[in-house]
N, C-alpha and C positions, 0 to 999 in steps of 0.2 A: 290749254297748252302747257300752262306751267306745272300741273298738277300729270300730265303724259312726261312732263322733263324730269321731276322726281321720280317717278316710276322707273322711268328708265337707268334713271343714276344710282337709285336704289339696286333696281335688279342687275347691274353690271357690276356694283359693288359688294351684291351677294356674291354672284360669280367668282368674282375675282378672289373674294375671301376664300371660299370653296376651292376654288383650287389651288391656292397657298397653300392650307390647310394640308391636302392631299399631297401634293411636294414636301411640304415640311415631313407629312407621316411616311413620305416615302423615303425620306431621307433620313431620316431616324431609323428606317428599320435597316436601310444600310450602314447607319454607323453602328449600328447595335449589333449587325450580322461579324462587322471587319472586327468588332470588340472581342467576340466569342469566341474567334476562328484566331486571334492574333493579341494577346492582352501585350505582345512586347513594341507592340506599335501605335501605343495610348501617345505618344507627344505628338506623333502625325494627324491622328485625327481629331485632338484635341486643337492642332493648330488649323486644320479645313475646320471644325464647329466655331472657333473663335472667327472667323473668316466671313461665316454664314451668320453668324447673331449680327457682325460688322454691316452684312449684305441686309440681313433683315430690319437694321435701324434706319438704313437706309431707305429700304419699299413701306416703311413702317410712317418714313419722315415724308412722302410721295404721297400716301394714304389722308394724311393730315390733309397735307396742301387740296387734296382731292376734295377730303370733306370740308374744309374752308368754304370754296367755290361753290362745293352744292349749299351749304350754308345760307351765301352771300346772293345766289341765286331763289332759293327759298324766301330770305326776305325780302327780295325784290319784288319777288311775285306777289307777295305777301300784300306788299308795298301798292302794286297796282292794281290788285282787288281790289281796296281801301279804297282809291281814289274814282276807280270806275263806280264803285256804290255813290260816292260823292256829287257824280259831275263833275270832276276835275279832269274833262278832258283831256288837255293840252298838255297838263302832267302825267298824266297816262301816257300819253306819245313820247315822252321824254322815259318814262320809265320802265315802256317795252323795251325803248333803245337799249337802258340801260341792261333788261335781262338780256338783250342778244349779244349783247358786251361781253355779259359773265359769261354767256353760253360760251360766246368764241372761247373765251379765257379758260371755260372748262373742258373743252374739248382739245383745246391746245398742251394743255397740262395732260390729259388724258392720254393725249396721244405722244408726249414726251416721256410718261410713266412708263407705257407699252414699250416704248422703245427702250426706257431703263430696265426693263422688266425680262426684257427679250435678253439684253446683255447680261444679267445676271443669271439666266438659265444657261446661258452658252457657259460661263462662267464655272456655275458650278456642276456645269457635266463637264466641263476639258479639267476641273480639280477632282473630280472623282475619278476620272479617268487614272488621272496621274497618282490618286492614293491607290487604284486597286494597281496597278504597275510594283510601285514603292512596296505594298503590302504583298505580291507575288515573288518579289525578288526577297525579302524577309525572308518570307517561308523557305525559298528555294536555301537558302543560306543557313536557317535554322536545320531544314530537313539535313544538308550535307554534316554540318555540324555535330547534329548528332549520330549520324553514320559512323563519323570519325571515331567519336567518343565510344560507341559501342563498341568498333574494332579494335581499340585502344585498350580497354576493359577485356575484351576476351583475348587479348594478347598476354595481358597481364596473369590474369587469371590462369594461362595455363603456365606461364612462367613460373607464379608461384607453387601452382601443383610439383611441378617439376622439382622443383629446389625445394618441397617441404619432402617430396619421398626423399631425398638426399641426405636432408641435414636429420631427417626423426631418429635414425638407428644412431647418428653421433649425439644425439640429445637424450637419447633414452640413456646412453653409459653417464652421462654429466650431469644427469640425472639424479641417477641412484646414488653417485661419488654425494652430491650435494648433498641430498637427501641426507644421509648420514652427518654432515657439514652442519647439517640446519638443524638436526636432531640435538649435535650439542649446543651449538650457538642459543636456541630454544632454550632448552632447561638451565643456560647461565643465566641468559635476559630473565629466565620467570624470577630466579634467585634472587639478582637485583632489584626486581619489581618490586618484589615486597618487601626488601630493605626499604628502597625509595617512598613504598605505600605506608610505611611505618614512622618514616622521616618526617613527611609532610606530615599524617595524622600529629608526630609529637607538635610539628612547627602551628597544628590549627590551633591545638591547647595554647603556646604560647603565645596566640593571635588573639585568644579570648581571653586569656588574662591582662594582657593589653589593653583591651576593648573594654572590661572588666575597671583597671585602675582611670582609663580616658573618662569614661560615667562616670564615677567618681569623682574625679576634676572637674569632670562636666558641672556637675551639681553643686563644686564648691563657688568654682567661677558664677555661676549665678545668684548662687544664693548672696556671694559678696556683690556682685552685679546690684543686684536689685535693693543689699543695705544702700549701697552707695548713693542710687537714685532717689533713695529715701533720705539720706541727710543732704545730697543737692538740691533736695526740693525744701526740707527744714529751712538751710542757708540761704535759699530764697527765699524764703518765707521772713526769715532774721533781718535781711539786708533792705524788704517794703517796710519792715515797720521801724528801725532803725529811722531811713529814708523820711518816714513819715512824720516821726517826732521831730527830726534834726529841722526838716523846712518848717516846720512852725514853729518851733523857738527862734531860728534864724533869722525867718521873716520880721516875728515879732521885733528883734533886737535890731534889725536894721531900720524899722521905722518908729521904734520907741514904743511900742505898744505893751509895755508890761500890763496894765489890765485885758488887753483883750488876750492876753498867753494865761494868765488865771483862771477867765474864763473857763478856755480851753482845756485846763490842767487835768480836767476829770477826765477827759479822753485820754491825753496822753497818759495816764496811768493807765486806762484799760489796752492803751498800747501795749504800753510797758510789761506790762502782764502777762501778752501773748506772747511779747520780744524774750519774757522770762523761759515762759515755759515749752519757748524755740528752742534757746540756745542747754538747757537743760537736754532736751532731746536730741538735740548734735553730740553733746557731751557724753550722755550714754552711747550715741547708738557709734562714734567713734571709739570710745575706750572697748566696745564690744568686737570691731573690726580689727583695733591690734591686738588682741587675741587672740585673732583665727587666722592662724597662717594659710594664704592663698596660692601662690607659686614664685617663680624663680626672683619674681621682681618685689616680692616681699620685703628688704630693706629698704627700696628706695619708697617704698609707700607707707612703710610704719613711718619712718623720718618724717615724711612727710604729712601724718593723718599727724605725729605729735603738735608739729609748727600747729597747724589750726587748731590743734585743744588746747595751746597755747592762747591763741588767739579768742577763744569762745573764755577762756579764764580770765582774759584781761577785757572782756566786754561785761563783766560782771558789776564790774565797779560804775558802768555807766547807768544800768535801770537802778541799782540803788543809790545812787548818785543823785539820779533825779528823782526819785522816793522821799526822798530827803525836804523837798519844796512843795508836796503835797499840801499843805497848810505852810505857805512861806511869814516869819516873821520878819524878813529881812525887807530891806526897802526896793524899792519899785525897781531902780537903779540897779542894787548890787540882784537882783532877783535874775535879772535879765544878764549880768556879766557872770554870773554864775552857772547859769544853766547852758550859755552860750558854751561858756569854757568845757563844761563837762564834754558836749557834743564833738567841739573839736576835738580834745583831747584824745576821743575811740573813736574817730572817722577812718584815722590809720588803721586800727586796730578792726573794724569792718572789713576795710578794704585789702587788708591784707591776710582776711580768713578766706574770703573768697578768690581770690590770688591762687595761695596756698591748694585748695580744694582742686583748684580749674589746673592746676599742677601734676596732679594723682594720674601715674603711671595709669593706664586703663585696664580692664579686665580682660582677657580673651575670652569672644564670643564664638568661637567657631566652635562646629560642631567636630570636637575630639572621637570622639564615639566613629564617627563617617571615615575622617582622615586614618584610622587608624587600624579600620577595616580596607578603608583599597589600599594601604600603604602594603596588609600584609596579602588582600590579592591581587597586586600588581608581582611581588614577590613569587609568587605561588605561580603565575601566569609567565612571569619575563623568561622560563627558559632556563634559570637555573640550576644549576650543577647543585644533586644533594650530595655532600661526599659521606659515604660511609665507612668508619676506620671497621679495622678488625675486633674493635671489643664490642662491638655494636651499636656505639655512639656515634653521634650524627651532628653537621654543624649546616648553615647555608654559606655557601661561598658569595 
């Protein structure tokens, strides 16, 4: 019995898919047919499709609950095999009940689907009805429309025939007058042309000699550029080992340790030696930089490159200063108040080469070369008036 109840839930449930199926394809081939025949009435039947996916989640959501029941029926059945193999009687009787339960329950949904089933076809035959209506009256409107337009067009059309034999004979005299008109207007404009063509060519020369001297500045700017970053990194290099000797002599003197600054003394000289042949290196490679004039800010940055060879001058007297205590005779005491004093003394003098340095007007980096070709083809492009005098010279306005 249970196994005749799937079959049949089965096979009503092919059916039923089957002939969705065939609705669905029949209604597809009529919205495909109104598409072909009517592409200006795509929001209509895009709104019946959206209407029908609506209707079909719906028989889709009915479908569920159907297969639920035959489901829940299945394992009932399932359920009362199980126990009739058993001997469980008594629960068999309880668990036929139970399939005739589902049965009711399936045939009750079955028969509420049929009926939502049945409302949905009336449905969407009274909405196809009403798009092929809506999609007849289109047409009719479209077809008049362009009746209109066509009559409108051959009205036109001979109007203009009419009025072009009219106006051709007073156009052919305005014609020829012009003709003549454009003859000279013509050979002044060529005249001009190649004034103008000759103006501009001069104005491209003196675009490239422009472009010509920018490189050139270009190349100086960098080449100062790049001294520059070269004694920034020196004066950095001055200002760690400065740094380096001042904290250990200071240290020392703060805690009285003139033997452990002796100790030490053999570094601080191999400081001293680098701090030498730093500021040696600033020295040159500044007095090489006020040499070489860079551009318009050239005063403000020799003034300013001298304060620091000033300052790299008066840091001289500090490595030989402390040269001086490489072998100390002096006592432990003055060894320490000595050395301390030196440091002090050129910490200003540090601090104010790098001051000084962090001061220096900058170099322009832009690229002159670039600016100085759109400058003259913006020129050449804005529309400019070439004026040409009578002697054959030419300026830009």
């Amino acid at each position: 019995m249970a196994e005749q109840l799937r079959k049949d839930i089965a096979a009503k449930k092919a059916e039923h898919e089957k002939k969705l199926r065939e609705e669905r394809r029949e209604h597809a081939e009529k919205v495909k047919g109104f598409s072909s025949q009517l592409d200006s009435a795509d929001d209509v039947f895009t709104k019946a499709n959206r209407q029908k996916n609506n209707d079909t989640e719906k028989h889709e959501e009915q479908m569920r609950k159907l297969t639920a029941a035959n489901e829940a029926a299945n394992k009932a059945s399932q359920s009362l095999h199980e126990q009739t193999l058993s001997g469980r009687r008594k629960e068999t009787a309880a668990e036929l009940d139970a399939l005739r339960q589902a049965q009711d329950a399936r045939e009750k949904d079955q028969i509420a689907y049929q009926s939502e089933e049945k409302q949905w076809m009336e449905e969407t035959k009274r909405r196809a009805n009403e798009d092929a209506i809506e999609r007849i009256t289109i047409e009719k409107e479209q077809t008049n429309r362009a009746q209109e337009l066509a009559a409108k067009s051959e009205k036109e059309r001979i109007e203009y025939a009419e009025n072009t034999e009219k106006s051709n004979l007073a156009e052919i005299g305005e014609m020829k007058k012009a003709l003549l008109e454009t003859t000279r207007e013509e050979s002044q404009r060529e005249i001009e042309h190649h004034k103008q063509i000759s103006a501009i060519e001069n104005v491209g020369i003196l675009a490239q000699v422009g472009m010509d001297k920018a490189a050139e500045q270009m190349q100086m700017n960098r080449s100062a550029y790049d001294a520059i970053s070269q004694v920034t990194d020196e004066i950095n290099t001055s200002a760690r080992k400065f740094s380096e000797i001042s904290s250990k002599i200071r240290v020392a003197a703060k805690f009285n340790k003139a033997d452990h600054l002796k100790k030490q003394y053999a570094g601080i000289i191999r400081s001293l030696e680098a701090f030498k042949t730093s500021q040696a290196n600033i020295s040159r490679m500044i007095t090489e930089l006020i040499e070489k004039p860079i551009d318009d800010k050239d005063n403000t940055r020799q003034a300013t490159m001298r304060l620091a060879l000033e300052d790299v001058d008066n840091l001289t007297d500090f490595f030989q200063g402390l040269q001086l205590y490489a072998d100390p005779k002096v006592s432990d005491e003055n060894f320490l108040k000595e050395t301390l004093q030196i440091v002090e003394g050129h910490a200003d003098h540090m601090d104010s080469l790098k001051s000084n340095w962090n001061n220096l007007p900058p170099v322009d980096r832009t690229n002159l070369v670039h600016a100085q070709f759109m400058a003259t083809t913006e020129l050449l492009l804005s529309g400019q008036k070439l004026a040409v005098e009578t002697n054959g010279s030419h300026m830009i306005e």
